[in-house]
RODO-2510 file (C-alpha; in nm, 4 decimals, decimal comma):
residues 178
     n   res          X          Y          Z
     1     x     0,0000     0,0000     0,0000
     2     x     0,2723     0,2777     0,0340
     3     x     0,4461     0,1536    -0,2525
     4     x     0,1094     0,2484    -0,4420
     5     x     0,0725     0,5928    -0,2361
     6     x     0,4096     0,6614    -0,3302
     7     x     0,3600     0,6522    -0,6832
     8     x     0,0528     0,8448    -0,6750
     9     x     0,1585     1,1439    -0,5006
    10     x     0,4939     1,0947    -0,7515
    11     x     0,3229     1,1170    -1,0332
    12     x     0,0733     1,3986    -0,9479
    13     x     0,3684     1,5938    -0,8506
    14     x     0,5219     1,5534    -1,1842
    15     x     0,2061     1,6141    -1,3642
    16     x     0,1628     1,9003    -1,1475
    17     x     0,4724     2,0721    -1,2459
    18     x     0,4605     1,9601    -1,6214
    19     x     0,1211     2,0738    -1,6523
    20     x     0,2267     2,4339    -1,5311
    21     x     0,5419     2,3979    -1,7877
    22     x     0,3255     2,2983    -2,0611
    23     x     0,0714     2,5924    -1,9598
    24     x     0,3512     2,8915    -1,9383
    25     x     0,4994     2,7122    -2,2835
    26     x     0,1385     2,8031    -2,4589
    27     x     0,0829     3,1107    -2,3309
    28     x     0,3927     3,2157    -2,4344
    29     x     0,3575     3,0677    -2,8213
    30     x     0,0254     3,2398    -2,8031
    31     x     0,1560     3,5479    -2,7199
    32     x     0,4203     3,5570    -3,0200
    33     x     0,1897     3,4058    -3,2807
    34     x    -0,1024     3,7045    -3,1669
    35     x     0,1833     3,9813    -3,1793
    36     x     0,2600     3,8730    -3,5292
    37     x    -0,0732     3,7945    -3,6764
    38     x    -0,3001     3,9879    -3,4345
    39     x    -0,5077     4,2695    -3,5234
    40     x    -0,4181     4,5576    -3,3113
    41     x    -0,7201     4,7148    -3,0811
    42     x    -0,7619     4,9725    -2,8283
    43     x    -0,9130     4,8871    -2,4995
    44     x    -1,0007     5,0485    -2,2056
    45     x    -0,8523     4,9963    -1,9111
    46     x    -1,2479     4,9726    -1,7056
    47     x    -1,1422     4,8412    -1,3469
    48     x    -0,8330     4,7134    -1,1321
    49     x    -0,8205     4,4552    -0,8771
    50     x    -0,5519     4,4682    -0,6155
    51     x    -0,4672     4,1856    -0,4228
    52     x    -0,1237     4,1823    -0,3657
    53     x    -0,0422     4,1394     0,0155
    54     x    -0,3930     4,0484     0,1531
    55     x    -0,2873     3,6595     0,0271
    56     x    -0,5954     3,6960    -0,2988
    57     x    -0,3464     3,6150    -0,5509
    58     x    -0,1742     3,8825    -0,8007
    59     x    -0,3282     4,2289    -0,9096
    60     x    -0,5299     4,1925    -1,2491
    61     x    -0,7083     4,4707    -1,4672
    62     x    -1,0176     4,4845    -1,6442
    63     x    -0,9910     4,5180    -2,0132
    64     x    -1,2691     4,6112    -2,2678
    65     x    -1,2655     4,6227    -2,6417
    66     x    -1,4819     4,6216    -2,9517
    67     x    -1,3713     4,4302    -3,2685
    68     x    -1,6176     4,3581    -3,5467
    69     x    -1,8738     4,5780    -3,3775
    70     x    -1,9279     4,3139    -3,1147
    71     x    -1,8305     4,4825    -2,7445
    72     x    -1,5665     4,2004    -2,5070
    73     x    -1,4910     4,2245    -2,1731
    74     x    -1,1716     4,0181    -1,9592
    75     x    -0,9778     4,0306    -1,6541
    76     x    -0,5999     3,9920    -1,7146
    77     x    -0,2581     4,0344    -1,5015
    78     x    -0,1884     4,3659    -1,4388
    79     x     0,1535     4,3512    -1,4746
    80     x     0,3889     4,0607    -1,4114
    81     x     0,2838     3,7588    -1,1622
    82     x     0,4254     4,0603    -0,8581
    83     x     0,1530     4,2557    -0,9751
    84     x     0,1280     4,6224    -1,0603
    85     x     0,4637     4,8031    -1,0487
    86     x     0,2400     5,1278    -1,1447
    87     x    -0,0647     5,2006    -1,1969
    88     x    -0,2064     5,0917    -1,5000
    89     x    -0,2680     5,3097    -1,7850
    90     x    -0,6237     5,4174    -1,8946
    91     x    -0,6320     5,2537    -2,2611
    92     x    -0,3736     4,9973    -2,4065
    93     x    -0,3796     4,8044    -2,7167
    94     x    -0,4338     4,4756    -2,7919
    95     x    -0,3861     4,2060    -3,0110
    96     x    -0,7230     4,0163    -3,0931
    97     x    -0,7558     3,6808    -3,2782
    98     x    -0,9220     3,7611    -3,5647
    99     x    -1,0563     3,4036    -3,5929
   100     x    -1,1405     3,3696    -3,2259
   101     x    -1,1842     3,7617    -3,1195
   102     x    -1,1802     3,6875    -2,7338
   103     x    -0,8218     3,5648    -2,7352
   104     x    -0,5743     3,8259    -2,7616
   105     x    -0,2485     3,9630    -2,5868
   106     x    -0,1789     4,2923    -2,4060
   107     x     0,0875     4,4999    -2,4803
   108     x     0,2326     4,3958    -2,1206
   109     x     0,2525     4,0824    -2,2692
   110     x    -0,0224     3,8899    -2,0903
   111     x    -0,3129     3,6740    -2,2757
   112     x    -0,6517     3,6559    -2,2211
   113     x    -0,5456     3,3681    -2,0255
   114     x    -0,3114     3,4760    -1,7609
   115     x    -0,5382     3,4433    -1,5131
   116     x    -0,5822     3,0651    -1,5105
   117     x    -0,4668     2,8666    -1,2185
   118     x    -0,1410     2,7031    -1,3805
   119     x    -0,0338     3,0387    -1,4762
   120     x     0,2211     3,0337    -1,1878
   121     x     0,5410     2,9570    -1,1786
   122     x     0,5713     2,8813    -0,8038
   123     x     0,3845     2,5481    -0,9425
   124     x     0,6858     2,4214    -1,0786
   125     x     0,8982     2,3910    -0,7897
   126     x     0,5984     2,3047    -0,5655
   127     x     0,5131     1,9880    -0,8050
   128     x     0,8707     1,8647    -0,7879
   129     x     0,8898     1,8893    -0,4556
   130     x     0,5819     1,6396    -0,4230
   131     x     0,7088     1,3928    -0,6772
   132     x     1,0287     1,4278    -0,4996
   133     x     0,8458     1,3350    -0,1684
   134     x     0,6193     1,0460    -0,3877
   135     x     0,9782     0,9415    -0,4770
   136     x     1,0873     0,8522    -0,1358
   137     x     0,7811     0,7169    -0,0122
   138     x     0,8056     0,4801    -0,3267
   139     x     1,1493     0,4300    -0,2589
   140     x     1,1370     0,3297     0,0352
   141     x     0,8266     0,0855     0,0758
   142     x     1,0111    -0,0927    -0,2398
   143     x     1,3598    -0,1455    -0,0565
   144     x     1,3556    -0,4353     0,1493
   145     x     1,4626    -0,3517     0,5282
   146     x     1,7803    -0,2891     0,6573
   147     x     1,7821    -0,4743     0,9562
   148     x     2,0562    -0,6692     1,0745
   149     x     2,0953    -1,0220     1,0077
   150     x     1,9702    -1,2579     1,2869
   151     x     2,2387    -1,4495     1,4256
   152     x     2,3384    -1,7534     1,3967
   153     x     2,2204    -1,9951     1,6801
   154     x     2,5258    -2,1500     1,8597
   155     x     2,3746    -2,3600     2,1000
   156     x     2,4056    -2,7399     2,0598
   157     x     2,1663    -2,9631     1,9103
   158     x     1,8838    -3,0580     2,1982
   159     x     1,9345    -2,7344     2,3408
   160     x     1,6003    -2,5423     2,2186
   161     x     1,4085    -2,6077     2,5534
   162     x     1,3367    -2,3115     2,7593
   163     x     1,5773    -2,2256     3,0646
   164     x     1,4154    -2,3251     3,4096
   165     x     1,5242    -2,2220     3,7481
   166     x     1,6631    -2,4621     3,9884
   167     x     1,2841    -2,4340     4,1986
   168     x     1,1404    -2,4550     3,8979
   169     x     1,3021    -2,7597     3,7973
   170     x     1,2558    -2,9196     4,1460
   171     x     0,8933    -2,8360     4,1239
   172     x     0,8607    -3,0296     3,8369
   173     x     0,9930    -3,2908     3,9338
   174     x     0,7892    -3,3588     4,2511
   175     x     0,4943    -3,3156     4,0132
   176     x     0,5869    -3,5973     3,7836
   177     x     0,6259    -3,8644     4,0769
   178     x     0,3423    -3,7924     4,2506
***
């Protein structure tokens, strides 16, 4: 049974932290290919949401834009994953999808996506440090014990009887003629 919790928490561990790899590795592709083939928009800049310090995760902004006459509304990173090193401006442009207008990329460089939970890179270390800890629990409940070899019985043959007292040997005696 440890051998089998072992590998679980291993392999959620590494799943953790390659699924938070894998995540930061699209967001970042997405983010090039919508710079190059995005059509630029201006949005405004409609709310900001500070959490930094109060332990509510990272400070994000409220963006809105229009493209194709239809209006969009989403909450991104204000800044890096510290948050706002300023405060934000009132418009920015953006970088909308023309083939999926909701996705786009802000020119400081976050997605429509930046939000998401494996957008983090304190998930990477965190999910190697559980497979790491999966790893040992696996390791270990697959080792076979260390303990010392018994040792080797040097009594002689006809030997294996328990040890009685001299009363207790007596006793028995007077028992058995009785």
């Amino acid at each position: 049974m440890p051998a089998v919790l072992g590998l679980l928490v291993l392999l959620a561990g590494l799943g953790y932290a390659s699924g938070v790899a894998g995540y930061k590795w699209h967001l970042h592709a997405k983010a090039e290919r919508l710079h190059a083939e995005g059509v630029p928009v201006r949005a405004t800049v409609t709310g900001r949401r500070d959490t930094v310090g109060r332990g509510g995760g990272t400070d994000t902004v409220r963006v809105s834009y229009e493209y194709a006459g239809v209006p969009y509304t989403e909450r991104i990173l204000c800044g890096s994953a510290g948050g706002c090193a300023e405060e934000p401006p009132a418009e920015m442009t953006l970088w909308v999808d023309p083939e999926r207008p909701a996705e786009f990329v802000a020119e400081n460089g976050n997605t429509d996506d930046s939000v998401f939970v494996l957008n983090a890179w304190g998930g990477l270390p965190f999910g190697l440090v559980v497979a790491a800890f999966g790893g040992l629990l696996l390791v270990t409940a697959v080792l076979p014990d260390r303990a010392p070899a018994p040792r080797r019985d040097t009594r002689r043959p006809g030997r294996d009887r328990i040890r009685r007292s001299g009363s207790a040997r007596r006793r028995r005696g007077r028992t058995a003629r009785r």
